[in-house]
N, C-alpha and C positions, 0 to 999 in steps of 0.2 A: 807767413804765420800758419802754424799747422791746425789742424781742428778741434786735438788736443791742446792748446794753447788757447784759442777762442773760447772753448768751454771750461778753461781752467783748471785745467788735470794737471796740466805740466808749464813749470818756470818757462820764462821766454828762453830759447836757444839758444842765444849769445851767451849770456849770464851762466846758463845750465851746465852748455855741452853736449847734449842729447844730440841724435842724429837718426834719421830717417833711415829703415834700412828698405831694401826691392823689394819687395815681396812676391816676385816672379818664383823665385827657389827658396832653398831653406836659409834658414838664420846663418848668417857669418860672421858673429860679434869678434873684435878686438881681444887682446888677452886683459883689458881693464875694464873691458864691457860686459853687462850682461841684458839680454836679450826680456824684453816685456811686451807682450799682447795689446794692442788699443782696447778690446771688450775688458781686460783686468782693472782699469782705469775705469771704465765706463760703470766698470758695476763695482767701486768703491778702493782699490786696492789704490796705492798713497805710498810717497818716498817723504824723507826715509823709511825704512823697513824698520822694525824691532830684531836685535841684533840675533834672539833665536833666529827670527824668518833667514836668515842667510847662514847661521850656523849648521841648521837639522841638515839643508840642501847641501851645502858642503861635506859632510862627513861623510853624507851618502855616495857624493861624489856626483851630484845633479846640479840641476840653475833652474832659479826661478821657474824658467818658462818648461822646464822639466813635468810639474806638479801641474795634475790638472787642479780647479776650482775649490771642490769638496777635501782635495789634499792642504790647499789654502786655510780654508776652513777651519779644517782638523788643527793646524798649527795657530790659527788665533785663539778658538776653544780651549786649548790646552793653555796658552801664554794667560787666557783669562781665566782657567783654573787656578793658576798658579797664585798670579800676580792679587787676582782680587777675591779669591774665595782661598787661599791657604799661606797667602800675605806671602809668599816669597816668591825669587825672580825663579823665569822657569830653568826646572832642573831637567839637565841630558838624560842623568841615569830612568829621571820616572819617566820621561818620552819612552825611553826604549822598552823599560817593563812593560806599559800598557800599549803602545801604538812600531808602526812598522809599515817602510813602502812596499809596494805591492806595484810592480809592472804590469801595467794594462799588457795581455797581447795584441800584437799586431804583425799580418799577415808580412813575411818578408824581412824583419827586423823591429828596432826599437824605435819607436815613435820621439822624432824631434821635439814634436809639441805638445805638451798634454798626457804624455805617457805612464805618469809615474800618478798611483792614489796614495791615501792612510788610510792602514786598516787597522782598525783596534784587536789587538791580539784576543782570540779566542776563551785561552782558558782566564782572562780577565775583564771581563764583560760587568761582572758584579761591583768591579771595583771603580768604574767611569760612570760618568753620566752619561 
């Protein structure tokens, strides 16, 4: 039993299908897998996902583990703008007017883990909270 299982993050294994990967090297998830953080659990992040959280990251052409925390963030804020302050599910097109990833740099290439933020686009600042 894993320690996420113990503390109740994640369904038992057998049931689930989850799988433990190295952690010696980088992620080498399955073409049905997608790769999650032990600390993203730890500090609250939960399956299923709300179907934005997997849609914004595909369009971009990213995964989960793509997004650092604050990028996380960004996409529940906005799902709870939607959903409970403007009563509708969240919509693509106002993500894009207001918000947009942003590549952390990183010396030598693009960062496996963590790499990608949300920033709120500039000339729309007045228009978010």
């Amino acid at each position: 039993m894993s320690i996420l299982e113990k503390k109740g993050f994640l369904p038992r294994q057998p049931e689930s299908g989850w799988r433990l990967e190295d952690v010696s090297g980088a992620p080498n998830p399955r073409g049905d897998e997608v790769v999650v953080l032990t600390p993203f659990y730890e500090r609250g992040f939960g399956l299923p996902l709300h179907p934005f959280m997997w849609g914004v990251p595909f369009f971009y052409g990213l995964e989960i583990q793509h997004l650092n925390p604050n990028a996380i963030l960004h996409m529940a804020c906005f799902i709870t703008l939607c959903e409970a302050f403007l009563g509708i599910a969240p919509h693509f097109q106002l993500w894009c007017y207001l918000l947009w990833p942003q590549l952390s740099p990183r010396q030598g290439g693009q960062s496996l883990v963590g790499g990608v933020t949300i920033q709120l686009c500039n000339s729309r600042r007045h228009n978010y909270f």
